[in-house]
C-alpha positions as a Python dict, from the first residue, in 0.01 Angstrom:
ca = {
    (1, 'X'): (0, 0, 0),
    (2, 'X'): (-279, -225, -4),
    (3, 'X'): (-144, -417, 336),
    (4, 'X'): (-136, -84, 490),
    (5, 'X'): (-510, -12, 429),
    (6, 'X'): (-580, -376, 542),
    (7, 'X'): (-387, -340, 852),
    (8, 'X'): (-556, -23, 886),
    (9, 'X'): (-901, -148, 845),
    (10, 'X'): (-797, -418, 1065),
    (11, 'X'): (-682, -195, 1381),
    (12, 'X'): (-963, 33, 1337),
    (13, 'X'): (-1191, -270, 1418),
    (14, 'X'): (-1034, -418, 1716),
    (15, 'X'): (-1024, -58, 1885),
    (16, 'X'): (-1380, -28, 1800),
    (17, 'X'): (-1506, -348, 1901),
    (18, 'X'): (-1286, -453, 2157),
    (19, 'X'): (-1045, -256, 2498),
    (20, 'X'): (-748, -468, 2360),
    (21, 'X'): (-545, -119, 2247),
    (22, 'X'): (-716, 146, 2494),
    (23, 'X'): (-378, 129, 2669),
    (24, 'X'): (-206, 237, 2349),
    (25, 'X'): (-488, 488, 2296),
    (26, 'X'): (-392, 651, 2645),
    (27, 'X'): (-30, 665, 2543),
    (28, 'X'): (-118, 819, 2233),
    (29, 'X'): (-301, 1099, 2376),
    (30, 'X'): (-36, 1180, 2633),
    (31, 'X'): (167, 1206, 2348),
    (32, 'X'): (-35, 1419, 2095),
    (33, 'X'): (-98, 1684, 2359),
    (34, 'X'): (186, 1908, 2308),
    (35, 'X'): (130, 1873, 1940),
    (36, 'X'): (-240, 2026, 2014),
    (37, 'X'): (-108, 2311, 2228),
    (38, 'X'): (134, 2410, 2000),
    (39, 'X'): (-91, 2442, 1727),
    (40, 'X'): (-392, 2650, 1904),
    (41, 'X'): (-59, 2845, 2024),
    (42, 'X'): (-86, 3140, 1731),
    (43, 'X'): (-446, 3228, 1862),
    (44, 'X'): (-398, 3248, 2192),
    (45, 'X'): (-99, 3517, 2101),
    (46, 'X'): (-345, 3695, 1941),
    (47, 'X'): (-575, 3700, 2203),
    (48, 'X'): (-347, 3771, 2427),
    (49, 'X'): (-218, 4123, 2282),
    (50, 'X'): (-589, 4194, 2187),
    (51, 'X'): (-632, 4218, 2595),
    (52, 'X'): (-298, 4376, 2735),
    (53, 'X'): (-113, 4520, 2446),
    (54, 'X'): (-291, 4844, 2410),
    (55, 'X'): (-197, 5114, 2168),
    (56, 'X'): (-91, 5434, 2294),
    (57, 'X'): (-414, 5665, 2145),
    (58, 'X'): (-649, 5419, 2314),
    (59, 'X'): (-446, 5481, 2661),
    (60, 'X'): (-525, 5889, 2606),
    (61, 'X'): (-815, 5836, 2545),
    (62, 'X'): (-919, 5644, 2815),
    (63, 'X'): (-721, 5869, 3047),
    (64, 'X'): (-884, 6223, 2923),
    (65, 'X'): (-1189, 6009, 3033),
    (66, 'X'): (-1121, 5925, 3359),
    (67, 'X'): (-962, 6290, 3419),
    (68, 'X'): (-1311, 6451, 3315),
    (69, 'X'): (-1516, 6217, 3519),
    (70, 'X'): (-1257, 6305, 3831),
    (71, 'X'): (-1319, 6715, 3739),
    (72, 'X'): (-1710, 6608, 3739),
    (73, 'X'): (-1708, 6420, 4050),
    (74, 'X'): (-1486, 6678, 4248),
    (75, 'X'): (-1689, 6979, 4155),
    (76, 'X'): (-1977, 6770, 4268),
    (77, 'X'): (-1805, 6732, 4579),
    (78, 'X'): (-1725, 7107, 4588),
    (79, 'X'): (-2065, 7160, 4590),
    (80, 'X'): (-2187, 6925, 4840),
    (81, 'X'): (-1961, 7069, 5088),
    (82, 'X'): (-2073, 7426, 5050),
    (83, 'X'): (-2415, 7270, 5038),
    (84, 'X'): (-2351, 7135, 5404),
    (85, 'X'): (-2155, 7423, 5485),
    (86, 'X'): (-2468, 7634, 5445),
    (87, 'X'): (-2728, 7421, 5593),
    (88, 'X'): (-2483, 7449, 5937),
    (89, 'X'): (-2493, 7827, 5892),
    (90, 'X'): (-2893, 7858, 5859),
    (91, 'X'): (-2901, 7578, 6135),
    (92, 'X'): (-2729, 7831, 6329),
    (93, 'X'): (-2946, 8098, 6240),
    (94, 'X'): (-3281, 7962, 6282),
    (95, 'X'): (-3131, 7839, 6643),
    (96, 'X'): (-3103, 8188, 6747),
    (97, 'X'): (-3412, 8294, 6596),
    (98, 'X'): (-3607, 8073, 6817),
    (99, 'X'): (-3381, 8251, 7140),
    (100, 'X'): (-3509, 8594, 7013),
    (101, 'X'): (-3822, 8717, 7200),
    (102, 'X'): (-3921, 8943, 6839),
    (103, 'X'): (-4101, 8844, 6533),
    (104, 'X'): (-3801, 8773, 6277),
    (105, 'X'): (-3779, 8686, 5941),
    (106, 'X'): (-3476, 8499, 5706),
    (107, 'X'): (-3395, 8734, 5402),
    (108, 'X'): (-3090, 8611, 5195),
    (109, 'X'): (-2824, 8878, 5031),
    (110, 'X'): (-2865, 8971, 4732),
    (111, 'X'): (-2559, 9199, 4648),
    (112, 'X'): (-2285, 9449, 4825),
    (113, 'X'): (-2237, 9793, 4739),
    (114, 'X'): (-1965, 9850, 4476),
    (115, 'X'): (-1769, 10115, 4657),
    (116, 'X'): (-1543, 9924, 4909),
    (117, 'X'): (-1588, 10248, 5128),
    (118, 'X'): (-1974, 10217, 5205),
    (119, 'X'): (-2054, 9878, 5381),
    (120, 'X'): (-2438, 9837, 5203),
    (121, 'X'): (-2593, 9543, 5122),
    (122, 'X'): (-2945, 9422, 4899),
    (123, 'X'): (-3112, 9157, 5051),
    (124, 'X'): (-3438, 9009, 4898),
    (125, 'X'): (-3703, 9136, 5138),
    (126, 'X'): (-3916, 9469, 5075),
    (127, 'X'): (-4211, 9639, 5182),
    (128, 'X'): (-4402, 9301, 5021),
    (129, 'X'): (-4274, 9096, 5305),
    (130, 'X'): (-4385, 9444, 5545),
    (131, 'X'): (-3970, 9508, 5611),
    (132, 'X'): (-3950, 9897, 5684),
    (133, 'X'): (-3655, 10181, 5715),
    (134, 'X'): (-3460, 10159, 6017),
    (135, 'X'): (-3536, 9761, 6084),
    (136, 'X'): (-3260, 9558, 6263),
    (137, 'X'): (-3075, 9347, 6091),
    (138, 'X'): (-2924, 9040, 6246),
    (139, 'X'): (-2729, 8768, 6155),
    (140, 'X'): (-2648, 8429, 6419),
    (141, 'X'): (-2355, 8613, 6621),
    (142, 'X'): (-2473, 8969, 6639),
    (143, 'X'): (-2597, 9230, 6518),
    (144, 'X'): (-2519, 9353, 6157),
    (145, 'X'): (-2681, 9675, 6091),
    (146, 'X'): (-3043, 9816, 6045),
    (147, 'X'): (-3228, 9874, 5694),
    (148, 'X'): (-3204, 10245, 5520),
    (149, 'X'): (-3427, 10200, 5214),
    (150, 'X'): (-3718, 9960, 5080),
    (151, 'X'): (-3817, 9915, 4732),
    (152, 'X'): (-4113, 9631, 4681),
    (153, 'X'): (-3901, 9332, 4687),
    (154, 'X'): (-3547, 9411, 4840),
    (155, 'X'): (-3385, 9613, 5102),
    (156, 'X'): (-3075, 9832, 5115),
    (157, 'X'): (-2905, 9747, 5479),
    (158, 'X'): (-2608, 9954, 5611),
    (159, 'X'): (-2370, 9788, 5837),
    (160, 'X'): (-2274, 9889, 6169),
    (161, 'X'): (-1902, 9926, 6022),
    (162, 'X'): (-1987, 10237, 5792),
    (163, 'X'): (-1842, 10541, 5863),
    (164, 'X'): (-2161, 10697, 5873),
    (165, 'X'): (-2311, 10455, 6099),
    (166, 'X'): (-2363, 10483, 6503),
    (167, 'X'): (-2518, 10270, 6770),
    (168, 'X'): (-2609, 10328, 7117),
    (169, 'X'): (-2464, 10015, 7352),
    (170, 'X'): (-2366, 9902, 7675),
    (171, 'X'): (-2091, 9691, 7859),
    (172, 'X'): (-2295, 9394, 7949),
    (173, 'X'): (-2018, 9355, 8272),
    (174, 'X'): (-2164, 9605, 8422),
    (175, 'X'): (-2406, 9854, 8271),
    (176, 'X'): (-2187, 10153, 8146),
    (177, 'X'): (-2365, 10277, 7813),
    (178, 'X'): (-2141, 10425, 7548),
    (179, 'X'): (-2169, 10464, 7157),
    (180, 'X'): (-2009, 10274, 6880),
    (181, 'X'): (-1977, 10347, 6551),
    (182, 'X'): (-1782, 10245, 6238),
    (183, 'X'): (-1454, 10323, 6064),
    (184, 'X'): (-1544, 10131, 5724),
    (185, 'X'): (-1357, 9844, 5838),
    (186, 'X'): (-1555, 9527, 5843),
    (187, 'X'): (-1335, 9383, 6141),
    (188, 'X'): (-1358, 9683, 6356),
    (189, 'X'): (-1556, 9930, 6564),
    (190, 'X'): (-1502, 10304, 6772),
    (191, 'X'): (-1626, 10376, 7041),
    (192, 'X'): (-1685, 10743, 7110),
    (193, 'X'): (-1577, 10960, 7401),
    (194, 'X'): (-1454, 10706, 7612),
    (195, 'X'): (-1353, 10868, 7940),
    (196, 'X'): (-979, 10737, 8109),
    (197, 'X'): (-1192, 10639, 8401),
    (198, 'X'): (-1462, 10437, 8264),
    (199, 'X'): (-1450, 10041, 8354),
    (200, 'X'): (-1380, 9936, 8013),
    (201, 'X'): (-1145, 9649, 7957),
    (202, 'X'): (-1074, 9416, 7644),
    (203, 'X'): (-1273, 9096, 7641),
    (204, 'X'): (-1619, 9285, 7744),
    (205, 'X'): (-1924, 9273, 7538),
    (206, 'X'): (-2078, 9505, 7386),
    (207, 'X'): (-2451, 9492, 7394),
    (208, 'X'): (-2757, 9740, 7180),
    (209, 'X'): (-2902, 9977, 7467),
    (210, 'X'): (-3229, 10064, 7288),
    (211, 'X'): (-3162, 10402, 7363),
    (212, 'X'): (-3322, 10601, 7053),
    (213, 'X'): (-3548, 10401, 6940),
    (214, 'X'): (-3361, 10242, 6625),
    (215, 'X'): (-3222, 9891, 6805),
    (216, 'X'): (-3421, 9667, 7006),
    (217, 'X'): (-3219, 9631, 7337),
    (218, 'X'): (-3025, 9300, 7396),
    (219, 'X'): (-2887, 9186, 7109),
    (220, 'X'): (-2461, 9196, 7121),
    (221, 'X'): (-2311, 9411, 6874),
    (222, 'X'): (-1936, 9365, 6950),
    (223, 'X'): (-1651, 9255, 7162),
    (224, 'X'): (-1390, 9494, 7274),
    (225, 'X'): (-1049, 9450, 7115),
    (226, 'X'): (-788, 9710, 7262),
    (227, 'X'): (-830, 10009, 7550),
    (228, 'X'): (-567, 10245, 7503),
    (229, 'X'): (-500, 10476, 7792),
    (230, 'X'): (-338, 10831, 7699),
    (231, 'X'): (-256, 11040, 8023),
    (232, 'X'): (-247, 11378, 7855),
    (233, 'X'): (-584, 11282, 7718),
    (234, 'X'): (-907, 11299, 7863),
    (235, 'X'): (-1042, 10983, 7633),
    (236, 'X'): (-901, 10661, 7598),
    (237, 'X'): (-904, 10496, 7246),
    (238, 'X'): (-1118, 10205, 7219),
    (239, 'X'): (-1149, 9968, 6904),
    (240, 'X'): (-1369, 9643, 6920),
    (241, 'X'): (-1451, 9352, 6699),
    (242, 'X'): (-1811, 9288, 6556),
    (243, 'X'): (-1991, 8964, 6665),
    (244, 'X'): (-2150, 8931, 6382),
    (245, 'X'): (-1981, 8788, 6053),
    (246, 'X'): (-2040, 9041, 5811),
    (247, 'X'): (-1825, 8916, 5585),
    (248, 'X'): (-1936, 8551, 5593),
    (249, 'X'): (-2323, 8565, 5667),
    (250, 'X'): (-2536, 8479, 5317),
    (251, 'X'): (-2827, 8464, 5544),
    (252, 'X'): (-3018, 8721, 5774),
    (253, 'X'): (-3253, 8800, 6056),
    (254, 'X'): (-3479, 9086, 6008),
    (255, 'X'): (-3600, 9176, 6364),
    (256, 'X'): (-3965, 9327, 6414),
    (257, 'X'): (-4026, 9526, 6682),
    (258, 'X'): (-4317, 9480, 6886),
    (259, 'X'): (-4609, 9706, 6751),
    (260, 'X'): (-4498, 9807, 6445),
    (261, 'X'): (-4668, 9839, 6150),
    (262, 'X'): (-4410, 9716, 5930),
    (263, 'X'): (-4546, 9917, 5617),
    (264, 'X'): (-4180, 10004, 5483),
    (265, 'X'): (-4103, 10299, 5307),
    (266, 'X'): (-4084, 10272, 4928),
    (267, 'X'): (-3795, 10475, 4767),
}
């Protein structure tokens, strides 16, 4: 035992003080390697499932995560689109303000009239903002209809597709002034007492004749749809398709007319 420690003592001084085993010592190490690997091996396999081996709660949860922040970002996508969506439509509109040769001014809707059978809308312009009865109402295709009743702050509009609603026009082709009024269909117009030998065809515009008073002249009102001849009639039947989108437009043009007052009429 005690020639073991000597030799020992012995080695440990020659590799200390001298290079004579550093050979031995790089043979050594090659050799121990493995042995050092293999015993740092057990944390390592910890480590490892730590990062990949995940347990199936933690997976939903993470997923029911994710899914909410995809619901979040889509409806904030949703919204961005209608967002742009709308700017192009009042874009639109404020273009064909500037063609108009009236004072106009935007109103936004409001509400529709419960009863699918009277086309009425509330906008959110009154006598405040100087809009009065019988106003035109436009939106950035046509014309919509003109404004039956004022309260301080809002309107009540009626749209040229009521039943109860008529306006004076003319084919802007070539002149011929007729009358159209509604059915209470938003995607379609009458016109009245069309004879079988008026110069009507499908395609021609339809265009507000001023006549009356009520409209301001100019501004189209519809397109024709169908002419249908009936020989043992004396009128043809004659349907045709607003301009305007009364369906789609959120936003309005309420068209002065020159010299008005503009007071309104409270109701």
């Amino acid at each position: 035992m005690l020639v073991l420690v000597l030799i020992s003592l012995i080695l440990l001084s020659i590799g200390h003080y001298t290079q004579w085993l550093s050979p031995i010592r790089s043979y050594i190490n090659v050799f121990s390697t493995p042995f050092y690997w293999v015993t740092n091996l057990p944390s390592k396999t910890v480590e490892w499932f730590d990062e990949y081996i995940v347990s199936r709660e933690t997976l939903i949860k993470k997923n029911r995560q994710l899914r909410k922040k995809l619901l979040i970002q889509q409806t904030k996508l949703q919204k961005m689109a209608a967002l742009y969506s709308e700017n192009i439509r009042l874009r639109e509109l404020m273009n064909s303000s500037k063609l108009l040769q009236d004072e106009v001014l935007i109103a936004e809707l409001m509400g529709i009239s419960p009863d699918p059978k009277v086309h009425k809308v509330i906008i959110n312009k009154g006598v405040l903002d100087k809009v009065y009865v019988g106003q035109a109402v436009l939106d950035a295709f046509g014309l919509m209809g003109q404004v039956v009743s004022v309260t301080y702050n809002t309107a009540e509009v009626l749209f040229i597709t009521d039943n109860a609603h008529a306006i004076p026009v003319y084919i802007n082709r070539n002149g011929v002034r007729t009358v159209v009024e509604g059915v209470g269909d938003l995607y379609s117009l009458r016109l009245s007492y069309v004879p079988n030998t008026m110069d009507i065809v499908a395609g021609d515009l339809l265009v507000s004749s001023g006549l009356g008073g009520r409209f301001p002249a100019g501004y189209p009102v519809a397109r024709v749809d169908s002419v249908n001849y009936d020989p043992g009639q004396p009128f043809s039947t004659v349907y045709a398709k607003p301009t305007a989108q009364l369906n789609r437009s959120r936003h309005v043009l309420l068209v002065f007319r020159e010299g008005h007052v503009g007071l309104g009429t409270t109701q």
